[in-house]
PDB file as gemmi writes it, atoms N, CA and C in Angstrom:
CRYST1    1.000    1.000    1.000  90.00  90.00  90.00 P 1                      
ATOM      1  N   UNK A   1     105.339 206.121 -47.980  1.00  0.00           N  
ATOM      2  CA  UNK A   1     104.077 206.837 -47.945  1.00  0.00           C  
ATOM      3  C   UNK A   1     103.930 207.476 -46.563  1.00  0.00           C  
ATOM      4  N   UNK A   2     103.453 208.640 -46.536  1.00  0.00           N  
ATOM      5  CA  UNK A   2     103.553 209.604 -45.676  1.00  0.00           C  
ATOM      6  C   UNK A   2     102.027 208.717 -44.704  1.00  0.00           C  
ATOM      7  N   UNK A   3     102.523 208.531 -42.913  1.00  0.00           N  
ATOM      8  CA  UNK A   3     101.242 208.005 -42.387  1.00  0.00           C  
ATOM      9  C   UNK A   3     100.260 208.716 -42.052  1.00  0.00           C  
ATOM     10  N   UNK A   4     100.128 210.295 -42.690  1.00  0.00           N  
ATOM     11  CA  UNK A   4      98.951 211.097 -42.315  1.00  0.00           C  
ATOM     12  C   UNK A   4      99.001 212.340 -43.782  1.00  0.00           C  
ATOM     13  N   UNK A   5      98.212 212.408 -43.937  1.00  0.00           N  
ATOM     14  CA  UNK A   5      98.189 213.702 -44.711  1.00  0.00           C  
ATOM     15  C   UNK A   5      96.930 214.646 -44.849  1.00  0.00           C  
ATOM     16  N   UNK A   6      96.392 215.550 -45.543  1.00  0.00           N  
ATOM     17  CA  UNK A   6      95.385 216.102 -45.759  1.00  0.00           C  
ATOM     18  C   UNK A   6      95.087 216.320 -46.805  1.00  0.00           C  
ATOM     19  N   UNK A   7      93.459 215.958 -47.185  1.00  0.00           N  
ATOM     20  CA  UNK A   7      93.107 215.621 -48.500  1.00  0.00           C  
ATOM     21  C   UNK A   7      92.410 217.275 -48.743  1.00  0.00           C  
ATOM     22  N   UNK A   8      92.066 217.812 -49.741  1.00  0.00           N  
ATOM     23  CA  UNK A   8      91.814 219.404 -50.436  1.00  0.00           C  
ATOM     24  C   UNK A   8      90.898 219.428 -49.291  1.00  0.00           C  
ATOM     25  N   UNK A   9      89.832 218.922 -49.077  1.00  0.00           N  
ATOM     26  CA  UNK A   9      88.883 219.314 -48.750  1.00  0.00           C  
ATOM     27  C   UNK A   9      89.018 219.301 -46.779  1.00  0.00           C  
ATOM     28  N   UNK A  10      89.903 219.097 -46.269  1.00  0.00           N  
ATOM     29  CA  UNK A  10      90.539 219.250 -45.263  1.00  0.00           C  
ATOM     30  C   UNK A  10      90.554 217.851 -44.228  1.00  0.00           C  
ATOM     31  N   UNK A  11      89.873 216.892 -44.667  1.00  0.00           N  
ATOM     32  CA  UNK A  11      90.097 215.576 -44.246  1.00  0.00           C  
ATOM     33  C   UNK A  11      91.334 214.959 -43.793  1.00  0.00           C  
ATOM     34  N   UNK A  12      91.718 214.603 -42.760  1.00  0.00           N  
ATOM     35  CA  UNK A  12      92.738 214.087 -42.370  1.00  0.00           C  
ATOM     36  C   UNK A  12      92.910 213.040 -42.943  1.00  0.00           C  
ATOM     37  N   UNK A  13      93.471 212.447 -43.451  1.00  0.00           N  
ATOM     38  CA  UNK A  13      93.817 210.953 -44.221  1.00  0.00           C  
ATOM     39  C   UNK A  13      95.209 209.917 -43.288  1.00  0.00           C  
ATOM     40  N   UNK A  14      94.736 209.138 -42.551  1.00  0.00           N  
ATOM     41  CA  UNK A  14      95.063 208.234 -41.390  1.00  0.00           C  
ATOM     42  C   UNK A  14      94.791 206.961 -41.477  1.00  0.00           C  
ATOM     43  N   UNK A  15      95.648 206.352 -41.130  1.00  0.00           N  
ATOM     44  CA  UNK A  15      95.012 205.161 -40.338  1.00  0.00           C  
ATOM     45  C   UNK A  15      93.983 205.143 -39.191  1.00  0.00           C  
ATOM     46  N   UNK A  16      94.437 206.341 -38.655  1.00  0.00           N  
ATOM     47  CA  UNK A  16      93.757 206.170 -37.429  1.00  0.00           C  
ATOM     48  C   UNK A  16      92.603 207.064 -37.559  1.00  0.00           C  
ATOM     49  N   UNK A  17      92.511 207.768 -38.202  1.00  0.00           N  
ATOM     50  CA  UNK A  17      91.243 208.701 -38.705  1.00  0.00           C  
ATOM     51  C   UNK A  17      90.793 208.061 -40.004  1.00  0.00           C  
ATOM     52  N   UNK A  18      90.819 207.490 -40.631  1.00  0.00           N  
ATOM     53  CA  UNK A  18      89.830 206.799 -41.940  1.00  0.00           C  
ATOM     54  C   UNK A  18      90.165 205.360 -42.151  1.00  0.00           C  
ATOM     55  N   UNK A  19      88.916 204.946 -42.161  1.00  0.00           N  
ATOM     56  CA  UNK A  19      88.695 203.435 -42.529  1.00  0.00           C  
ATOM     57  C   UNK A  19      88.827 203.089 -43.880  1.00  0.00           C  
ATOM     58  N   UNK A  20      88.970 203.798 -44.659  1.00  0.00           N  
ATOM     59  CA  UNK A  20      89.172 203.455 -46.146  1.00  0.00           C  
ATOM     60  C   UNK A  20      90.708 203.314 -46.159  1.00  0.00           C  
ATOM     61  N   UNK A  21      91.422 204.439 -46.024  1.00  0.00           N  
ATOM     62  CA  UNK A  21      92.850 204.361 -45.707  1.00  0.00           C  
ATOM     63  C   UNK A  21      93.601 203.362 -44.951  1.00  0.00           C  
ATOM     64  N   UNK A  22      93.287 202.964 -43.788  1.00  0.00           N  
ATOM     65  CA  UNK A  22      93.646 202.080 -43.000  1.00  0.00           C  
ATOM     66  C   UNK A  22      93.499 200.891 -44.114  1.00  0.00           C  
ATOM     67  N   UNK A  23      92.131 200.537 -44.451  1.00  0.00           N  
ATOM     68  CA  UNK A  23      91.886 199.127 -44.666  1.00  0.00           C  
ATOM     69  C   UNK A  23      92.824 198.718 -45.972  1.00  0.00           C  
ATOM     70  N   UNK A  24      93.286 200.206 -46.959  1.00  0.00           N  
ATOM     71  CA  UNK A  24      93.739 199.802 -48.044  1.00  0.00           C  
ATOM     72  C   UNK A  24      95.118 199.610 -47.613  1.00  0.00           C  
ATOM     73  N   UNK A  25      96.117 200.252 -46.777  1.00  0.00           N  
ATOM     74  CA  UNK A  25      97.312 200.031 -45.688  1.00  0.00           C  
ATOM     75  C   UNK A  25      97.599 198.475 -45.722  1.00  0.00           C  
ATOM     76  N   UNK A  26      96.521 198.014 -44.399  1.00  0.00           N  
ATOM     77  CA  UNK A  26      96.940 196.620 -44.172  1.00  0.00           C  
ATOM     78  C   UNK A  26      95.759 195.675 -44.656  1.00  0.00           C  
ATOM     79  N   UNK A  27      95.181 195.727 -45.997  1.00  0.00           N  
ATOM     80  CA  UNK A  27      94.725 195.022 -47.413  1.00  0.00           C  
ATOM     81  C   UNK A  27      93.810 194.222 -46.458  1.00  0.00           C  
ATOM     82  N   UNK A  28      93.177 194.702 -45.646  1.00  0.00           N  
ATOM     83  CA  UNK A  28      91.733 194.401 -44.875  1.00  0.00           C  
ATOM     84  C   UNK A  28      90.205 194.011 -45.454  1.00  0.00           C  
ATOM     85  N   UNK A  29      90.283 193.317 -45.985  1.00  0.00           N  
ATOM     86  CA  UNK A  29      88.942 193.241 -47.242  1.00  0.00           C  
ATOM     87  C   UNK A  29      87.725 193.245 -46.139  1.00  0.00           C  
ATOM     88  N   UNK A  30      87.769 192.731 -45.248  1.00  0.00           N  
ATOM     89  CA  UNK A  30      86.689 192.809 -43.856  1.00  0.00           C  
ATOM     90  C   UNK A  30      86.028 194.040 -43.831  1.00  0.00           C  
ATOM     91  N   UNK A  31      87.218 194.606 -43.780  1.00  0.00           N  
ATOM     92  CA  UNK A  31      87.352 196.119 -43.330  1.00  0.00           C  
ATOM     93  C   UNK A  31      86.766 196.860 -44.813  1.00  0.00           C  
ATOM     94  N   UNK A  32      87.177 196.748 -45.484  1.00  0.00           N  
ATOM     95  CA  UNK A  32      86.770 197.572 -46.816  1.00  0.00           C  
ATOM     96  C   UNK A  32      85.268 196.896 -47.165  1.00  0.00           C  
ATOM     97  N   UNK A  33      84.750 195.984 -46.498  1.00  0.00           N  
ATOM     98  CA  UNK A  33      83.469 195.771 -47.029  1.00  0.00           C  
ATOM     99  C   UNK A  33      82.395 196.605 -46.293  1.00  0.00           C  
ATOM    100  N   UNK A  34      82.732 196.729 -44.781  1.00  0.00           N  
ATOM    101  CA  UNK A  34      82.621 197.522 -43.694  1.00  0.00           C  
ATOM    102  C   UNK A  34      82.379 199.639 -44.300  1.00  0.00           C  
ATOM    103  N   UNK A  35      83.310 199.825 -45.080  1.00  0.00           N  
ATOM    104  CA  UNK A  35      83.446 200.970 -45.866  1.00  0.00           C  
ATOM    105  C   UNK A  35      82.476 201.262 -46.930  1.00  0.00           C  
ATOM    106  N   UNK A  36      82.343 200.210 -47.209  1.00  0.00           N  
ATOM    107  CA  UNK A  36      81.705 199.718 -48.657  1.00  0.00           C  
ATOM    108  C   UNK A  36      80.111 200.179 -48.670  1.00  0.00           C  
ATOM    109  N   UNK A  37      79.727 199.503 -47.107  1.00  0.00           N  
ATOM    110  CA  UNK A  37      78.081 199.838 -46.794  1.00  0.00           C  
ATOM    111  C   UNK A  37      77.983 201.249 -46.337  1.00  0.00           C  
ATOM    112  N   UNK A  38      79.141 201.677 -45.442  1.00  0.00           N  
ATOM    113  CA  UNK A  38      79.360 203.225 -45.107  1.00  0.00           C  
ATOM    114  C   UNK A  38      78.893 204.360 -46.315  1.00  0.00           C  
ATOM    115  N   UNK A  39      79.741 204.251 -47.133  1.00  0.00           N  
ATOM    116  CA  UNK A  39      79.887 204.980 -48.296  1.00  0.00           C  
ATOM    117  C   UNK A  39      79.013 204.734 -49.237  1.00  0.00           C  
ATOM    118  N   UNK A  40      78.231 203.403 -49.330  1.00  0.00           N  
ATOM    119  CA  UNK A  40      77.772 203.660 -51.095  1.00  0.00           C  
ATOM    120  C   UNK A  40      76.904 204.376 -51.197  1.00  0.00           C  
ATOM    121  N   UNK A  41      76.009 205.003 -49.971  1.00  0.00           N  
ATOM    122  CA  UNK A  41      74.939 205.861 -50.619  1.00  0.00           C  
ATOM    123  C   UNK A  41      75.515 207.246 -50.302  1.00  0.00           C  
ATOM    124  N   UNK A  42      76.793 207.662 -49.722  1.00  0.00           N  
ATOM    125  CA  UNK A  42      77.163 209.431 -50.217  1.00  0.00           C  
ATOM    126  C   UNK A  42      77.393 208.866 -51.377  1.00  0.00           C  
ATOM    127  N   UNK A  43      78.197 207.945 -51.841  1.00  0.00           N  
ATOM    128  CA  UNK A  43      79.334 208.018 -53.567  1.00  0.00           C  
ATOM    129  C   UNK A  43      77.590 207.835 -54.322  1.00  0.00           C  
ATOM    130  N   UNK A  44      76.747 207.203 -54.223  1.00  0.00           N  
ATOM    131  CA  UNK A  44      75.212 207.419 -55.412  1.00  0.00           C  
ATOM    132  C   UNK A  44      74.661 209.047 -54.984  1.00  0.00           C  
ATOM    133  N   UNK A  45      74.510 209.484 -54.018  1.00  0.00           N  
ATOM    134  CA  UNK A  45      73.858 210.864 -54.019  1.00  0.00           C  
ATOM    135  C   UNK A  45      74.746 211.678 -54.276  1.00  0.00           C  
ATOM    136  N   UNK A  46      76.123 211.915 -53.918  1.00  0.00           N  
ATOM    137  CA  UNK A  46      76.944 212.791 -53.998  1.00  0.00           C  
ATOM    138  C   UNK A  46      77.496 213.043 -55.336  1.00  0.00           C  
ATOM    139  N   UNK A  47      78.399 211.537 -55.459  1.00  0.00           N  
ATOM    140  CA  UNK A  47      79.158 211.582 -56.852  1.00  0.00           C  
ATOM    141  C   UNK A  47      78.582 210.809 -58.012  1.00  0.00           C  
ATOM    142  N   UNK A  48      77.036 210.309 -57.555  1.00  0.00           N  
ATOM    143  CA  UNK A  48      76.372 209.947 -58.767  1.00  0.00           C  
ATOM    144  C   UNK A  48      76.857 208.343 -59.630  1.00  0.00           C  
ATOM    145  N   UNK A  49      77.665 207.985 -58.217  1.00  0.00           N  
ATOM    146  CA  UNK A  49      78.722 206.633 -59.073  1.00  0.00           C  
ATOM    147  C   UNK A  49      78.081 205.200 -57.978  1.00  0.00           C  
ATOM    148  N   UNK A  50      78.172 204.152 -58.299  1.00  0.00           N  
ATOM    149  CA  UNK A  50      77.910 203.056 -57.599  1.00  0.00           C  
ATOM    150  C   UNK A  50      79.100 202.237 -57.347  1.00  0.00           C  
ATOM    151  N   UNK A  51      79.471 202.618 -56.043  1.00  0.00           N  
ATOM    152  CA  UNK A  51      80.651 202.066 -55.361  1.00  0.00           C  
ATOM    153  C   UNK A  51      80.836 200.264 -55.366  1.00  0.00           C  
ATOM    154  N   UNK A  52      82.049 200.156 -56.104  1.00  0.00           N  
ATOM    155  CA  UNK A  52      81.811 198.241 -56.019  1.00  0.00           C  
ATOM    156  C   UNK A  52      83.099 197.996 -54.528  1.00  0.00           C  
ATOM    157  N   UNK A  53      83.207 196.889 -54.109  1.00  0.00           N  
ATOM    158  CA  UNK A  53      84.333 196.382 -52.945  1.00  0.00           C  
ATOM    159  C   UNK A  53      86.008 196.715 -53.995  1.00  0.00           C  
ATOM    160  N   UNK A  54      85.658 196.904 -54.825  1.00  0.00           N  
ATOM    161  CA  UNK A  54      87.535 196.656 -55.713  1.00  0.00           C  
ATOM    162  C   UNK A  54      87.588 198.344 -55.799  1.00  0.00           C  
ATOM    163  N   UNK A  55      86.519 199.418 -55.697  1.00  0.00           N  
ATOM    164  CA  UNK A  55      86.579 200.535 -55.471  1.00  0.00           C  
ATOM    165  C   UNK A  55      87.039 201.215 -54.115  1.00  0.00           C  
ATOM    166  N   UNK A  56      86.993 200.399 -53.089  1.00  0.00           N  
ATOM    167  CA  UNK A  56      87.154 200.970 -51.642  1.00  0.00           C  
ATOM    168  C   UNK A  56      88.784 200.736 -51.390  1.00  0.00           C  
ATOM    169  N   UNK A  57      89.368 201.677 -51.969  1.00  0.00           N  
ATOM    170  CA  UNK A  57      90.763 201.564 -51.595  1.00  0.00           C  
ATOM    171  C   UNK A  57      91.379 202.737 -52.044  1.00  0.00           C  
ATOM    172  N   UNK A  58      92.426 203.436 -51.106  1.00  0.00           N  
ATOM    173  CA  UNK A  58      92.497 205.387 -50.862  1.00  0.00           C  
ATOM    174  C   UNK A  58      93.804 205.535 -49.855  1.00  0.00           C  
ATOM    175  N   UNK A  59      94.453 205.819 -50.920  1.00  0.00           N  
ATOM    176  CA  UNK A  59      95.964 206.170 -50.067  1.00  0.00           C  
ATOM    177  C   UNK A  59      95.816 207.778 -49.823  1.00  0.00           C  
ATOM    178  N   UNK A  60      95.062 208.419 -50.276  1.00  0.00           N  
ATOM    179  CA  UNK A  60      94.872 209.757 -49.878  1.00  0.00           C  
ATOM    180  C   UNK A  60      94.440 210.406 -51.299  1.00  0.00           C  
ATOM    181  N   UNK A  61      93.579 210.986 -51.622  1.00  0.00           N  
ATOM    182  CA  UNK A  61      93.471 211.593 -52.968  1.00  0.00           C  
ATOM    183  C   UNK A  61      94.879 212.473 -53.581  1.00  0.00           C  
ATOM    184  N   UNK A  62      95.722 213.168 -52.739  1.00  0.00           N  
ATOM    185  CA  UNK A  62      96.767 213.855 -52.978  1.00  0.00           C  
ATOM    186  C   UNK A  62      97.734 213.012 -53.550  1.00  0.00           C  
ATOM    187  N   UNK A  63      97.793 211.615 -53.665  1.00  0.00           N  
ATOM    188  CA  UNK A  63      98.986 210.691 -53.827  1.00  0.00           C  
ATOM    189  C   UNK A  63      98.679 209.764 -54.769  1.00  0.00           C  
ATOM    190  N   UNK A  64      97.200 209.766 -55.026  1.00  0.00           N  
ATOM    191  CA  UNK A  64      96.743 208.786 -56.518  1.00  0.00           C  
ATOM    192  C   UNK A  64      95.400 209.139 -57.109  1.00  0.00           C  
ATOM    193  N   UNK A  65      95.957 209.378 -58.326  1.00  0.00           N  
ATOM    194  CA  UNK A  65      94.177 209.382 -58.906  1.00  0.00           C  
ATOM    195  C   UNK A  65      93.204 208.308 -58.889  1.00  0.00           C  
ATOM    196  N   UNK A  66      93.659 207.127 -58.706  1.00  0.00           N  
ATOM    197  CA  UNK A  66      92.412 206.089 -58.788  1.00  0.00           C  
ATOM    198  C   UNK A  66      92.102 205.437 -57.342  1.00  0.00           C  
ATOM    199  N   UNK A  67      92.686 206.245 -56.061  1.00  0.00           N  
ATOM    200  CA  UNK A  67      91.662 206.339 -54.744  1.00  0.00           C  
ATOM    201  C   UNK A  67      90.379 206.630 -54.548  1.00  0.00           C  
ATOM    202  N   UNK A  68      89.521 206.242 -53.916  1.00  0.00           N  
ATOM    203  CA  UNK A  68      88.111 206.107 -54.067  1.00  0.00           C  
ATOM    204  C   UNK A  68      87.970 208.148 -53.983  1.00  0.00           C  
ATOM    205  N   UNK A  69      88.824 208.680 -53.460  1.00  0.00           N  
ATOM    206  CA  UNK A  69      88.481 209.831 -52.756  1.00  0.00           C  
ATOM    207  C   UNK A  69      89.292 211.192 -53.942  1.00  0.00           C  
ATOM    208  N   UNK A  70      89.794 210.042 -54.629  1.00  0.00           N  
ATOM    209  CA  UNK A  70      90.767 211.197 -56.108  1.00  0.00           C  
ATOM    210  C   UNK A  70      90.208 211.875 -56.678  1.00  0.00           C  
ATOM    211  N   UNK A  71      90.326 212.948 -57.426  1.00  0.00           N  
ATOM    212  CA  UNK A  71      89.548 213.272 -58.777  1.00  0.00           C  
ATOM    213  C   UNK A  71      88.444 212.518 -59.271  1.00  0.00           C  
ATOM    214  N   UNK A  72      88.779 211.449 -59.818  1.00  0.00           N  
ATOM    215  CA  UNK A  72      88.082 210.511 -60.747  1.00  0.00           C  
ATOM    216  C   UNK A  72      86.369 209.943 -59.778  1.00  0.00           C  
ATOM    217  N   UNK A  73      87.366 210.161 -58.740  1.00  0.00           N  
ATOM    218  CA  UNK A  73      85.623 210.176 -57.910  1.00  0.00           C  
ATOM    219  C   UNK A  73      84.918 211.185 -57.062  1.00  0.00           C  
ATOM    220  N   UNK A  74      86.175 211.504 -56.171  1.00  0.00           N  
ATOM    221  CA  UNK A  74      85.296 212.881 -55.409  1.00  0.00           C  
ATOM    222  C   UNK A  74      85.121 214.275 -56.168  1.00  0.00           C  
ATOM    223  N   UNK A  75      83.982 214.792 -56.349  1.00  0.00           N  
ATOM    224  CA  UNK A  75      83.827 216.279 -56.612  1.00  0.00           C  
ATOM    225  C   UNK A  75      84.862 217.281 -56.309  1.00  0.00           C  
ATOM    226  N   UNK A  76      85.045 217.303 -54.834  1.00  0.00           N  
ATOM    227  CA  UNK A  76      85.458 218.253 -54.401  1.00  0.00           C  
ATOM    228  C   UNK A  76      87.619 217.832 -54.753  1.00  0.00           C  
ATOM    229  N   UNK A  77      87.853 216.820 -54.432  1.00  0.00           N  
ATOM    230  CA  UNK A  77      88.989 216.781 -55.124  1.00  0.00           C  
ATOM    231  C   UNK A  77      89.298 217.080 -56.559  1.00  0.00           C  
ATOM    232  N   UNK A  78      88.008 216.406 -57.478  1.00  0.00           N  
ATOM    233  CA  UNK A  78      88.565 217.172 -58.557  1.00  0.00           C  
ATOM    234  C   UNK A  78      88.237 218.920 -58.670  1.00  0.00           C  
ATOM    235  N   UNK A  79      87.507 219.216 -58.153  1.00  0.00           N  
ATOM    236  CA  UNK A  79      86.859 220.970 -58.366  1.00  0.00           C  
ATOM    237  C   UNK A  79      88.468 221.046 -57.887  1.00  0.00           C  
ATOM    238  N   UNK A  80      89.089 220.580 -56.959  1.00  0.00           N  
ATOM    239  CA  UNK A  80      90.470 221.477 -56.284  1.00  0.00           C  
ATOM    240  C   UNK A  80      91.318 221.538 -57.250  1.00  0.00           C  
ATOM    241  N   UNK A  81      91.820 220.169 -58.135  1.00  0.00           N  
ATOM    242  CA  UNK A  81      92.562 220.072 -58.968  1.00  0.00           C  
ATOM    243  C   UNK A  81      92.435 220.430 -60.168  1.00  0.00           C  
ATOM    244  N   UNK A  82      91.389 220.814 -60.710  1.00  0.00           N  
ATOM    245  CA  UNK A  82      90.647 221.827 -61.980  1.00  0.00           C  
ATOM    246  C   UNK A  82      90.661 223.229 -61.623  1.00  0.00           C  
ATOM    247  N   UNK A  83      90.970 223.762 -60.671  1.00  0.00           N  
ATOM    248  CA  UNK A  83      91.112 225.008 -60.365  1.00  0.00           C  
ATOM    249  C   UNK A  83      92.649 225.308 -59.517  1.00  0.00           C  
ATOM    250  N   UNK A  84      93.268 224.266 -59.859  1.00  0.00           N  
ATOM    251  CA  UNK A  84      94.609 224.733 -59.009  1.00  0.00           C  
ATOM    252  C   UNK A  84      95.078 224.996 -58.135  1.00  0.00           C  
ATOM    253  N   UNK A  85      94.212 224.217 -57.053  1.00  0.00           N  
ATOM    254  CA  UNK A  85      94.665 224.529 -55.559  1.00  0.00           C  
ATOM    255  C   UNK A  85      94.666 223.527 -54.512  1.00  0.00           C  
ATOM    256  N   UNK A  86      95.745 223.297 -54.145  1.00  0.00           N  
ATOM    257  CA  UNK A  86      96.294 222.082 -53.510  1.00  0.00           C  
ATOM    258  C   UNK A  86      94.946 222.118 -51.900  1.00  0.00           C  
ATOM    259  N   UNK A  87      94.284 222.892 -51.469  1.00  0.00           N  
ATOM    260  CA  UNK A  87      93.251 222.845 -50.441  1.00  0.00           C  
ATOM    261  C   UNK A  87      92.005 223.525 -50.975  1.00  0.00           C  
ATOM    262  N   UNK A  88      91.050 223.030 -50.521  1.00  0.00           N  
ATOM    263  CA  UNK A  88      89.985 224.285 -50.943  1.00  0.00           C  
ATOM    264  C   UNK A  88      89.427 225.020 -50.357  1.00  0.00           C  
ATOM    265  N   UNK A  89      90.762 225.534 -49.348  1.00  0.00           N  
ATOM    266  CA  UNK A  89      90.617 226.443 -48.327  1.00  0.00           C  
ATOM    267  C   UNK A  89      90.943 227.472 -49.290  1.00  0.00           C  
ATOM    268  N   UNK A  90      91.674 227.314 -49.793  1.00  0.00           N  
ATOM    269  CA  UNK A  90      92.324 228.321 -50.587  1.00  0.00           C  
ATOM    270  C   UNK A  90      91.231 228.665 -52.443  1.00  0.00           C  
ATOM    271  N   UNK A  91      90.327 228.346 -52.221  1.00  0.00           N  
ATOM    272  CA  UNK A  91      89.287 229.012 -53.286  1.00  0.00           C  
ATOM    273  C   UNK A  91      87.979 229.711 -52.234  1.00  0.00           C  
ATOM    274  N   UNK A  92      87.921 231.093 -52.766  1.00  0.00           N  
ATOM    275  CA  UNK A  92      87.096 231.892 -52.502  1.00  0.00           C  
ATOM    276  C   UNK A  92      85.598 231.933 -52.105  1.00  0.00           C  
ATOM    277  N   UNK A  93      85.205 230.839 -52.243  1.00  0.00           N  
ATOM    278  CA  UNK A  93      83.724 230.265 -51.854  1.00  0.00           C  
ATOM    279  C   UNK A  93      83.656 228.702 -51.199  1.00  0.00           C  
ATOM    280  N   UNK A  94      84.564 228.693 -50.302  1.00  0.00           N  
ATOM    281  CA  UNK A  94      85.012 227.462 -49.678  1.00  0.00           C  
ATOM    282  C   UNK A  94      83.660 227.108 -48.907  1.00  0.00           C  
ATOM    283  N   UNK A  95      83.320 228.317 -48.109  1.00  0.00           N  
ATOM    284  CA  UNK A  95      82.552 228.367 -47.061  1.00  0.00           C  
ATOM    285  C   UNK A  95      81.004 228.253 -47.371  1.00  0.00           C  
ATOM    286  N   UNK A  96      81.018 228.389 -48.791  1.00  0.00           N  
ATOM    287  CA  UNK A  96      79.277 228.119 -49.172  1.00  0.00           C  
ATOM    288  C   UNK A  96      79.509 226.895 -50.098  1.00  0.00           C  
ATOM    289  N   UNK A  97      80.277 226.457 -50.161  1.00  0.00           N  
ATOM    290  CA  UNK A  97      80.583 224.819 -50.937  1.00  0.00           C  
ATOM    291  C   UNK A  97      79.428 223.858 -50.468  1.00  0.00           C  
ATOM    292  N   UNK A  98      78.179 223.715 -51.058  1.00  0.00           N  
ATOM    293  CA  UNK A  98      77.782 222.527 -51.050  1.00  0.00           C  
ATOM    294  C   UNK A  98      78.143 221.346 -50.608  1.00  0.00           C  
ATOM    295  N   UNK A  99      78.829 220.531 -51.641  1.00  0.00           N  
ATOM    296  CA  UNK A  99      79.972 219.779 -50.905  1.00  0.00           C  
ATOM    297  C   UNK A  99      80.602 219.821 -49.709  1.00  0.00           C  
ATOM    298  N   UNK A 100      81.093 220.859 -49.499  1.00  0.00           N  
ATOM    299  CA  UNK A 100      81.789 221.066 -48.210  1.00  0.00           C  
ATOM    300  C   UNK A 100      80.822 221.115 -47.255  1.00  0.00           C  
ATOM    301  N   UNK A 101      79.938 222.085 -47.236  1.00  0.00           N  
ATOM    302  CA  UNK A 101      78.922 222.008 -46.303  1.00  0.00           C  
ATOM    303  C   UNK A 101      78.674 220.628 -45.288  1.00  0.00           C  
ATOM    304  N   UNK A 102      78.280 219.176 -46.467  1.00  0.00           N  
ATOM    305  CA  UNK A 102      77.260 218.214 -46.406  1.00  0.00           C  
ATOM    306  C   UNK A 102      78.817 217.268 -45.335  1.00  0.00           C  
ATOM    307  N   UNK A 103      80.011 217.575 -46.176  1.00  0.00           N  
ATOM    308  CA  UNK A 103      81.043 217.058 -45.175  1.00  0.00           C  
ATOM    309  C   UNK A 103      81.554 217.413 -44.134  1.00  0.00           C  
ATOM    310  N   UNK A 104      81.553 218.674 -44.421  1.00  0.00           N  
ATOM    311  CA  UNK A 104      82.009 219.560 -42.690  1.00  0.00           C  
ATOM    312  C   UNK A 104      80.527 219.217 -41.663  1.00  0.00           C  
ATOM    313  N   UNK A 105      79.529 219.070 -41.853  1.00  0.00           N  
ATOM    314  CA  UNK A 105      78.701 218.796 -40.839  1.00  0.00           C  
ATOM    315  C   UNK A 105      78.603 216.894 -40.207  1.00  0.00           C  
ATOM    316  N   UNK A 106      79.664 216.267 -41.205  1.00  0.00           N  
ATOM    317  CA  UNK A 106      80.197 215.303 -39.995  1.00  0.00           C  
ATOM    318  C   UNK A 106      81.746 215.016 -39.932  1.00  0.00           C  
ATOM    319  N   UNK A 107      82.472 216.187 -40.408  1.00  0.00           N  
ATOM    320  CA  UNK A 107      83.743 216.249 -40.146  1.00  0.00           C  
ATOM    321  C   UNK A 107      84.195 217.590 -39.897  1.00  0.00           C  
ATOM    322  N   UNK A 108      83.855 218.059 -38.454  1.00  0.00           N  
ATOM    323  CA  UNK A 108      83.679 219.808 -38.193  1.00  0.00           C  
ATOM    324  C   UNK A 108      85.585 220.098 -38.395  1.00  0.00           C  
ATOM    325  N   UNK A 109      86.375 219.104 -37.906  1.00  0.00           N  
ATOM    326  CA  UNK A 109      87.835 219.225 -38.232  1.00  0.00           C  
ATOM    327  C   UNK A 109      88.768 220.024 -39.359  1.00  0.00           C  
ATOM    328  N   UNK A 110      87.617 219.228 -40.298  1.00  0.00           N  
ATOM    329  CA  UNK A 110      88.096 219.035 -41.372  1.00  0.00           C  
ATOM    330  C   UNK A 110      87.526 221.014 -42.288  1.00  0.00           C  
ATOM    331  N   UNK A 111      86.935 221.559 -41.199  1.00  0.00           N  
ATOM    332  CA  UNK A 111      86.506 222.541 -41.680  1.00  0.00           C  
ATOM    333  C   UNK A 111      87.140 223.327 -40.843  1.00  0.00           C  
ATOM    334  N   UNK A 112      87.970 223.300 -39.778  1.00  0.00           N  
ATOM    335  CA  UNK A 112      88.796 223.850 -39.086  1.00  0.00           C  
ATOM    336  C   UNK A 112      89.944 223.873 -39.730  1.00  0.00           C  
ATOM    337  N   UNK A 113      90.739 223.017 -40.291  1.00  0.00           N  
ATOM    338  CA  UNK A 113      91.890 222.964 -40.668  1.00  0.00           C  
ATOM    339  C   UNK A 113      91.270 224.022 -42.300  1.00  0.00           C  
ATOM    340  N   UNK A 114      90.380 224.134 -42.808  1.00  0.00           N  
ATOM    341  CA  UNK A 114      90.596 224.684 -43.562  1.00  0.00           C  
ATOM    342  C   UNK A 114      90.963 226.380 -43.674  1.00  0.00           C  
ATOM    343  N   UNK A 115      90.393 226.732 -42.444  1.00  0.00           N  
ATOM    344  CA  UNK A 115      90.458 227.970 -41.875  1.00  0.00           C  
ATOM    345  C   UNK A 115      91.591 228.953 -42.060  1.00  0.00           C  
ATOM    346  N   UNK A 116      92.364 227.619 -41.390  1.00  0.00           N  
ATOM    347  CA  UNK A 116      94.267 227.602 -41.604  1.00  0.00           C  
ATOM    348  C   UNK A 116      94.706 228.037 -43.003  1.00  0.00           C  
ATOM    349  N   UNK A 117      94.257 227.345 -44.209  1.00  0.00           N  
ATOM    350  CA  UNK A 117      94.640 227.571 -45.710  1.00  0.00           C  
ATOM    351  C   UNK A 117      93.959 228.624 -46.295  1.00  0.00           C  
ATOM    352  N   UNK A 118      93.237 229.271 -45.643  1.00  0.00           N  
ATOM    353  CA  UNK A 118      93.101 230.615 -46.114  1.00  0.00           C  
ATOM    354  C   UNK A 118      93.934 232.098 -46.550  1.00  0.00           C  
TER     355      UNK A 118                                                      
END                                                                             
């Protein structure tokens, strides 16, 4: 498994940049409970789902569908993969994405690198 990659929505996917990733790496349940309080209220407002502790585990959405951050849960991964495009730099209304918006304003990176896939 590749130790860094980038998820559609331009997220770096790390150990050293995400706590979900890391914790599912070296099977940190501490750590994923830690994630657990992080996340459950974007995954209820965002993706409308109620995050349990056996849910917080994410090798990168690009590498499994049943990562907290895959299709099956994030919006914006599946909008990428329903429309065919490995970034969603690369769809035409990247920049007024809702979604994207609410994440690029605490991951400005992650809206930089998308710049790039244009």
């Amino acid at each position: 498994m590749p130790e860094e990659i980038r998820a559609p929505c331009g997220v770096l996917c790390s150990s050293e940049t995400c706590e979900v990733f890391k914790a599912t790496l070296t099977d940190d349940n501490e750590l994923r409970v830690k994630c657990l309080e992080g996340w459950r209220e974007c995954a209820s407002e965002h993706w409308g789902i109620e995050l349990k502790l056996e849910d917080v585990n994410c090798i990168g959405c690009v590498q499994s569908d049943d990562a907290i951050f895959a299709p099956s849960y994030c919006p914006m991964s599946n909008c990428a993969k329903n429309n065919g495009f490995t970034s969603c730099g690369q769809c035409p209304d990247w920049k007024t994405c809702d979604w994207l918006t609410g994440l690029h304003a605490d991951c400005p990176d992650a809206r930089e690198y998308l710049f790039s896939q244009e």
